[in-house]
Structures are given as C-alpha cells and as structure tokens.
N, C-alpha and C positions, 0 to 999 in steps of 0.2 A: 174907416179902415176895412170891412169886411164888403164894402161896395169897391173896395182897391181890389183886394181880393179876387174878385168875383171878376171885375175884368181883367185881370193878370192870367190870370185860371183858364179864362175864357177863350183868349188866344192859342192857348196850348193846347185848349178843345180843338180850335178849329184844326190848326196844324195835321194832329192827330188821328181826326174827323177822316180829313181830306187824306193823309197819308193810306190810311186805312180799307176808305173806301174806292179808290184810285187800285188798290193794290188787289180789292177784291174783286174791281169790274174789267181785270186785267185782256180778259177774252174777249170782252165787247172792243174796248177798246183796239186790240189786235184788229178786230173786223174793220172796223172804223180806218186805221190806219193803213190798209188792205184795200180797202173800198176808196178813198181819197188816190192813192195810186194808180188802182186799175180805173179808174175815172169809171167809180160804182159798175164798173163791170161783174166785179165779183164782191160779197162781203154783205151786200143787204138782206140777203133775203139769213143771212150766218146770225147777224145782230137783231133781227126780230124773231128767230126763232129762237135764241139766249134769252130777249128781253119777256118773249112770249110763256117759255117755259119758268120764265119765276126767276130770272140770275138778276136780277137786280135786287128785289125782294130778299131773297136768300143771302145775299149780301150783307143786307142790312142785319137780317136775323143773327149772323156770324156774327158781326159786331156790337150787336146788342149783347151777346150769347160771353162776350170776350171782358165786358162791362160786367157782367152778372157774375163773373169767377174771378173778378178783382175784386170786388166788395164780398163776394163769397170768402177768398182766400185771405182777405183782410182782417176779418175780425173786428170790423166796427157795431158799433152799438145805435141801434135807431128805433126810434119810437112807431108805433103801429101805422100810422097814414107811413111814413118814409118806409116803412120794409113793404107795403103793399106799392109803393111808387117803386121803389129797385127793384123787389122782386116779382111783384104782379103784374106790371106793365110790360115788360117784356115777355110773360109767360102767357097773357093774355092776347099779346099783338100775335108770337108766333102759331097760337091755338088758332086765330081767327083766319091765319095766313095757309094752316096746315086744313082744315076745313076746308077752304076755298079752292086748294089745288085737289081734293078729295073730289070735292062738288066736279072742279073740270073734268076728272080723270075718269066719273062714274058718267059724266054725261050730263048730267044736269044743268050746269051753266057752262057757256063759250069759254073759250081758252084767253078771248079778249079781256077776262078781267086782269089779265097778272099785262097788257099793253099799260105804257106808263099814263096814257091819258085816261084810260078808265076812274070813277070812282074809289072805284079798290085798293086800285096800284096806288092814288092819290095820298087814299087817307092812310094807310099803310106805310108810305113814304115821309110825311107830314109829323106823323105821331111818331114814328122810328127817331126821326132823328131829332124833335126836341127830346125825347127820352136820352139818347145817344149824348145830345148836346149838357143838358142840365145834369144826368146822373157823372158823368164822365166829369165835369167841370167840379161837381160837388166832389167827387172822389180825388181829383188832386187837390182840393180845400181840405178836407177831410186828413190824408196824408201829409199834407206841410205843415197842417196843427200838430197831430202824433207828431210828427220828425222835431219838432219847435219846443212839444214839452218835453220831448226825451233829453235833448238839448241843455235844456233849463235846468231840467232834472239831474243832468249829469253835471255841469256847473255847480247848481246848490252843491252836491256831495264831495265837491274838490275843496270847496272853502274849510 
C-alpha cells in the first residue's frame, strides 16, 4: 500500500515539478522561442547570459525555497535525519549556490561555473531536484494521511 502511494504521489511530483519549473525558466525560454524565429539571429547570446548569471539555478532554489514553507507552514512532525533532509538540504544546497556566485562576483572563479555543463551547475541540478522530487512527493503522502485521519476521525464522532 505505501509503495501504491509513493507512485501515485509521484506523478503529481512530476506534474508539479515540470509545472513549476517551466513557469520559472519562463525568460529562457522566451529567448529560445525568439531565437527559433529569428533563425538564432537574435536570443543566443540573451539565454547564455540568464543561464550564465545563475537563472536556472535560482530557479531551482525558488522551488526548493516554496517546498520548505509547505512543510514549514504545515506543521508536520519529523524525526532528526527527516528535519535535516527538509530543512538542511535545501539550506545547504542554496549556501553552497550563494558562495559560488560570491566566489564569481569577487573574481576568484569564472562565471562558467553557474554554464549548465559545468561541475557545479551539474551537481546543483542533480541534488536540487531529487530533494525537490522526494521531499515534495513525501509532503503530498504526508498531507493525504492528515486529510484520511481527520476523515476517520470525523466519522468515528458521527457514530
């Protein structure tokens, strides 16, 4: 039952996911569809300089950042590894993300780390979104148990 669950949930992640992150690479996107028309006349050099200054990354961070004040505003209850998986991973990824544009900005490393084939951009992408995927999927499991025992609980009290 709880592996029905998890791929039911999971679905809805993805949806979500994709709704989400679509919504927030909206600019790139723009270029892209910009650039396809002007037969890349214009639009490339717009979308590497978004992808270069951190709009994809940032993305993610928003989304991650939107996960973290659902389970915040939720009031669920979790044990020490689960509140450092909600709330640490996410606080960790954006510390590591916000260092990194510091390091470009001061000069010390290229502006290439935030390009999506770097390293950086990689593992930042990679770990974003299974955090994104599992806490997200756990938090509508989470919410359809609540909703299922309030349910139950309000039945019990009619009898």
């Amino acid at each position: 039952m709880k592996t029905r669950k998890w791929l039911d949930y999971s679905g809805s992640t993805f949806k979500w996911m994709l709704g989400n992150i679509v919504f927030g690479l909206t600019p790139i996107l723009f270029w892209w569809v910009v650039m396809i028309i002007s037969s890349h006349k214009i639009g490339d050099e717009e979308i590497i300089e978004l992808i270069r200054d951190g709009g994809v990354l940032f993305v993610l961070c928003a989304v991650m950042g939107s996960i973290l004040v659902d389970y915040w505003l939720g009031g669920h209850q979790f044990t020490g590894s689960q509140t450092f998986f909600i709330f640490g991973t996410p606080i960790v990824l954006v510390a590591f993300l916000c260092l990194t544009y510091l390091f470009i900005k001061l000069g010390v490393v290229d502006n290439n780390r935030f390009l999506l084939t770097s390293v950086t951009s990689l593992s930042f992408i990679v770990l974003s979104l299974i955090y994104i995927f599992v806490a997200k999927t756990n938090l509508y499991i989470r919410e359809a148990t609540a909703n299922e025992d309030r349910l139950n609980k309000n039945k019990g009290g009619e009898s």
